[in-house]
N, C-alpha and C positions, 0 to 999 in steps of 0.2 A: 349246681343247685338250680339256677337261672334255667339253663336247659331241662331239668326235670320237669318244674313248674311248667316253664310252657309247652310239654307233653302232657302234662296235665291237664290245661287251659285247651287240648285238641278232643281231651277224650270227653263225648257225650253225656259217658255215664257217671264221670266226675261229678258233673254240676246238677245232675239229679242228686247224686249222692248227698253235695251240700247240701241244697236244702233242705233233705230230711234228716241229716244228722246235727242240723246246728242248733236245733231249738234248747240248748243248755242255755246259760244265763250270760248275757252281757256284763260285766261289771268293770268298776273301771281300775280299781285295784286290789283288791278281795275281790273271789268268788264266792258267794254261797248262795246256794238256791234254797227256793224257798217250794218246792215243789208241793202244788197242792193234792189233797183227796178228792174225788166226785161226792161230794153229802148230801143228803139225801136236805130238801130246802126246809126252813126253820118251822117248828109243831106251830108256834103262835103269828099270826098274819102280821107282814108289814104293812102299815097305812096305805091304804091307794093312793099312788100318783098322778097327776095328772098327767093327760095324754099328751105326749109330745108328735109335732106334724113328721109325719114320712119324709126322710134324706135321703137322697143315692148316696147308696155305695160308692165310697172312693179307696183306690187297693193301698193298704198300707204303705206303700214304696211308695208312690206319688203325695202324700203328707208332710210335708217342711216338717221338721225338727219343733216341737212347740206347737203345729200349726192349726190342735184343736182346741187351743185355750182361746176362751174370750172374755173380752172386758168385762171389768164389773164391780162392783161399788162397796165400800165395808157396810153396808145395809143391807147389804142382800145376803149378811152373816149373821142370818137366825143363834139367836144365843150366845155367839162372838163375844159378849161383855161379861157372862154368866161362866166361860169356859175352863175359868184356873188356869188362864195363859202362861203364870209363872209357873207353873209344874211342866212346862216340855222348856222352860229356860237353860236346865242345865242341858238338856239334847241337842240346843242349840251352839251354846259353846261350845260343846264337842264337833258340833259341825265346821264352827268358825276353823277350829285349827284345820280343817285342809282347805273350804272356802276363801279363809284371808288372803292366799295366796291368787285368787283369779279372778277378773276381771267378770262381772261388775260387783261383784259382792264383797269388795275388800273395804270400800266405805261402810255399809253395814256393819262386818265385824266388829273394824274399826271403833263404832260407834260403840257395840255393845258390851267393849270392854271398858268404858267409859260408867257404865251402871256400877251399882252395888252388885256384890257376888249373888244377893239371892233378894231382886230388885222385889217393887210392891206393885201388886198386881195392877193397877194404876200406872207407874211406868212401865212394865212392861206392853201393856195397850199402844200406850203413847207412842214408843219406842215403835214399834210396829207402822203404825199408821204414819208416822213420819218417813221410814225408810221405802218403806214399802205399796207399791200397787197391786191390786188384788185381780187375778182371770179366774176365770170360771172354768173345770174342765168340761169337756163334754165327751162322747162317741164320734165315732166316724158315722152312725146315722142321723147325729144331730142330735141327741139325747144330753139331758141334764145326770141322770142315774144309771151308775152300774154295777158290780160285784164287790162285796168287802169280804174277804177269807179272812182267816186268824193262823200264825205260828208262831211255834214255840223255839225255846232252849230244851232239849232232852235230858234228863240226867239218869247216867246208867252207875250201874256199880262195874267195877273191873277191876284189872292187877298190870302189873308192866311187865309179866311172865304168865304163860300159859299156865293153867293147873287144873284141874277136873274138875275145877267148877266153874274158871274162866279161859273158855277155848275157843269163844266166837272173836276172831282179829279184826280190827280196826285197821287198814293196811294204807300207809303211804301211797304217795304218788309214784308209780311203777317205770323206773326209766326208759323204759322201751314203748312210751306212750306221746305221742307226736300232736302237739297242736298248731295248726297253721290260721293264722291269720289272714282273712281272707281277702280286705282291703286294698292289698297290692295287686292280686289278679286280678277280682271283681270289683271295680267302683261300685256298682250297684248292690253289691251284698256287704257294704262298709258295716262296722260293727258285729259282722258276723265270724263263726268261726268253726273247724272242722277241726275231728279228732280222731285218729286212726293208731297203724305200724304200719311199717315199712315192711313189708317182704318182697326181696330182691331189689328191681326200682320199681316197685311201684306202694301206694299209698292205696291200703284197704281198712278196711272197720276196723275197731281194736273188739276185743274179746267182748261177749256178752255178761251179764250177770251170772247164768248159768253154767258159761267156759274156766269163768273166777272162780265161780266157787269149785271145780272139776278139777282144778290144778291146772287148767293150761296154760294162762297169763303164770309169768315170771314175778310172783310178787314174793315168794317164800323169803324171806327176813327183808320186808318190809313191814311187819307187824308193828305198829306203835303203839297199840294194846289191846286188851283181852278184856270182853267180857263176859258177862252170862248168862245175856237172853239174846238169840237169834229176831224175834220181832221188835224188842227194842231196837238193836243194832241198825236191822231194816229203818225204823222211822225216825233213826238219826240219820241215815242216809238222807231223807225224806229233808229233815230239818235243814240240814249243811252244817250246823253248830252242835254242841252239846257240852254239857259237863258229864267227866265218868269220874264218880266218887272214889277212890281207893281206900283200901281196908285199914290204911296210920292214918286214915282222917284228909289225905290228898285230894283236892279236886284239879283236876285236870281239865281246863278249856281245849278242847279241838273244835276248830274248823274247818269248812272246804280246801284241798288243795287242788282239785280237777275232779274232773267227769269222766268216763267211757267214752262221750259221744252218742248213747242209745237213748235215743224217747224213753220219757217216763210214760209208764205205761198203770192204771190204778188198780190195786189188787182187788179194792172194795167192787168197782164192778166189776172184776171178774169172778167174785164170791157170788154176786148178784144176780149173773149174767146165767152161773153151774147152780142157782137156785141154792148154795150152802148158805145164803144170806138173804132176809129180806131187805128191801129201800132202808126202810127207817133204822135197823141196824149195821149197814155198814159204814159205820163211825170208824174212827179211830180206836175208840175203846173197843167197839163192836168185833175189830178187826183182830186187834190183840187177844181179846178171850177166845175166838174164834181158833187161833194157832194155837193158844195153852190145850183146847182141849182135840185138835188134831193134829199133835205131834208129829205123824206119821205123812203127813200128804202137805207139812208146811213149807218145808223145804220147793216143792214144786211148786206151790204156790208163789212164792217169793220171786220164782225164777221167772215167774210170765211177764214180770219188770224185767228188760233186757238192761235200765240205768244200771250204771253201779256209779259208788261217790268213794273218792278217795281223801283222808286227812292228815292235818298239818297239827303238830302242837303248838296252843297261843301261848302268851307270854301269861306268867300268874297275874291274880287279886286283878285281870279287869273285871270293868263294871258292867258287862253284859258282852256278847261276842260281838267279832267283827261284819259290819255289815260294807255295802259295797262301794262305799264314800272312803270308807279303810280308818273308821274311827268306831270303837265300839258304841253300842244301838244300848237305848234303855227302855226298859218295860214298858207298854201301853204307851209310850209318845213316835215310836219308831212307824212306819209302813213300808214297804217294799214298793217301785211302782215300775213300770215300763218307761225308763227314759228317753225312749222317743219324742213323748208326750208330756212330760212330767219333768223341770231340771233335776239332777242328783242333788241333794239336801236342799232342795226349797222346803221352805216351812208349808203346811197345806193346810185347812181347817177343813177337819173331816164330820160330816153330818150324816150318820148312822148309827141302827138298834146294836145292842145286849144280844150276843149268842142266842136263836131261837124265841125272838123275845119282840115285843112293840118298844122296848124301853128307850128312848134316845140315847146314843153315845155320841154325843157333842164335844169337840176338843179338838187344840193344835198339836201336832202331831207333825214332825220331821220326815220327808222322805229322803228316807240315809240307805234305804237296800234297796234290789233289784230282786230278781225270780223270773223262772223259764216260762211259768206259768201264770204271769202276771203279765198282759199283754191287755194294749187297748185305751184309749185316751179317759174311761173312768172305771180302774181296775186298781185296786188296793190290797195287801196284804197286812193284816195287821198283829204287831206281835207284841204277844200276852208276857213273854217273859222266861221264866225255867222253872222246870218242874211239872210236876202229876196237876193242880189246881191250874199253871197256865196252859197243861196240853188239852185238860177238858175243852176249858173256854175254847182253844183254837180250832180243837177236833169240831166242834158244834156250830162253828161261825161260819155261815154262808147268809149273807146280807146285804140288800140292797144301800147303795149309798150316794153321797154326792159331795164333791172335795172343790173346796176355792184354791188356788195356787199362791200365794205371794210370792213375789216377785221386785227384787231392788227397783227402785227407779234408776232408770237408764239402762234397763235389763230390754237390749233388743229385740223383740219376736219377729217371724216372720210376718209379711204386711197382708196374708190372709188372715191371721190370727187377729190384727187390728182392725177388723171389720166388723162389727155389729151384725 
């Protein structure tokens, strides 16, 4: 294997290869992407911001780990007291249990199990300001503001046997699907990864979307279940998560178990792009009705996404799915963020509008997931929860934002980070 690898590490076209197949999601023990839509920007204006001075460009790979966050004060947390910090308490718990275990956040935990189960919003404050130092994030051009999307939990209807009304499959992770970890060849692409088959010795792409669905990939009884509606199915791919209802009253949590490897690719622009759609409809909703009522040409739409997402079944009666800390996420407290920049489970106070809207959306909010499509030192993904009511709000949220980070004290950064 050693000798593969470094005929691998000879060929040119290898390392082109990685970099354009790795853009799937980092996580550190779940995967689930959180793959976002193109949507068209919200009907009602956000507040102007104030001009931030022009930064050089510095290439992601030259950025320490952390190294856009900077200082910054519990004052400079607009509405911070107004927030109902006790309602993202229990998301935090659920963090602790994998937090307690790492250095420097096991004194916090610690602490927190020390509270009343369901503390007053007053200790909860307290609590915070005591454990915790606040950074600010920003961009790699120096900016305070960036992007907040929204996603959801999906819930489909399905069966655990094919039947004429549930024939679209949910299909396992396909044993003949190769992820290599990239780390031990490339130092420089540490957290990255590639996903292929083997044919003969060598490591090529694994099948497309369009080769899956054609029968060419080995997946036939890998079916974990059946539904039936082909664009749902699709934008549970899209989610990584979902609940599929069954007809004795069954819900069933799946999550991500792997990827293909292929860029996500957005269907909505390419509806936009063949003129089948204007800007302002190609929503999520927009996209959905869009396939109910051409049947005929959906299927080839679907396939211009080369992704495909493969799942696992979760354990029952959790409380929202597994997100990439590998503790499940709860409604409206969870975001998704690029852990380059952002720790896995730092609590973050997030300051941004209401789907389409000027309304402020102020509150602490947990970063417990990741996403392929979430990239960038102030880039948020925010999840609404399950069902038709949170996929609206997600489908419609593209918003401007700005997140403080907390941070334990004695949480090392790197010493550009500590610079004013």
């Amino acid at each position: 294997m050693n000798i593969f690898f470094y005929g691998l590490r000879k060929q040119a076209w290898l390392l082109a290869f990685l970099l354009t197949a790795c853009g799937g999601h980092q996580h550190v023990k779940v995967e689930q992407p959180c793959q976002c839509l193109e949507l068209p920007a919200p009907s009602s204006p956000v507040p102007e911001q104030p001009k931030q001075p022009p930064a050089t460009q510095v290439p992601t790979s030259k950025i320490p780990d952390y190294g856009l966050l900077k200082p910054a004060h519990w004052q400079d947390l607009a509405g911070f007291e107004q927030a109902q910090l006790s309602a993202a308490w229990p998301a935090w718990l659920l963090g602790c249990n994998t937090l307690k275990n790492r250095q420097p956040w096991q004194a916090a935990c610690e602490a927190a199990t020390r509270l009343p189960q369901r503390p007053a919003e007053s200790q909860v404050q307290a609590y915070f300001q005591q454990y915790f130092n606040v950074y600010q994030a920003t961009t790699q051009e120096g900016r305070d503001a960036g992007l907040v999307t929204g996603y959801y939990e999906p819930l489909l209807k399905g069966s655990r046997v094919k039947t004429a009304q549930y024939r679209y499959p949910l299909y396992a992770r396909p044993d003949d699907l190769i992820t290599v970890e990239l780390a031990g060849l490339f130092p420089e692409l540490a957290n990255k990864r590639v996903r292929g088959r083997v044919v003969g010795n060598k490591l090529v792409p694994y099948y497309t979307r369009a080769e899956i669905e054609n029968g060419m990939a080995p997946v036939a009884g890998r079916e974990l279940l059946w539904v039936n509606d082909p664009v749902e199915l699709f934008f549970l791919q899209v989610q990584g998560s979902g609940l599929v209802q069954l007809d004795n009253g069954e819900a069933v949590h799946v999550g991500y178990a792997d990827q293909n490897g292929m860029s996500y690719q957005s269907i909505g622009r390419t509806l936009v792009e063949r003129g089948e759609l204007t800007l302002d409809k190609a929503s999520m909703q927009g996209i959905k009705q869009w396939g109910r009522q051409n049947p005929a040409k959906l299927q080839e739409l679907l396939n211009t996404n080369p992704s495909y997402v493969f799942f696992r079944e979760l354990p029952p009666n959790l409380p929202g799915p597994l997100g990439a800390l590998g503790v499940p996420i709860l409604a409206e407290r969870v975001i998704a963020v690029d852990p380059k920049f952002i720790p896995l489970g730092a609590p973050v106070f997030l300051a941004t509008t209401y789907p389409n809207s000027s309304t402020p959306l102020n509150r602490l909010v947990l970063a417990q997931d990741t996403g392929g499509a979430i990239k960038g030192g102030v880039r948020a993904d925010f999840f609404w929860g399950a069902g038709d009511a949170a996929g609206q709000q997600a489908g419609a949220m593209k918003q401007e934002g700005r997140m403080w980070v907390l941070l334990p004290k004695g949480f090392v950064l790197p010493e550009a980070a500590n610079k004013k």
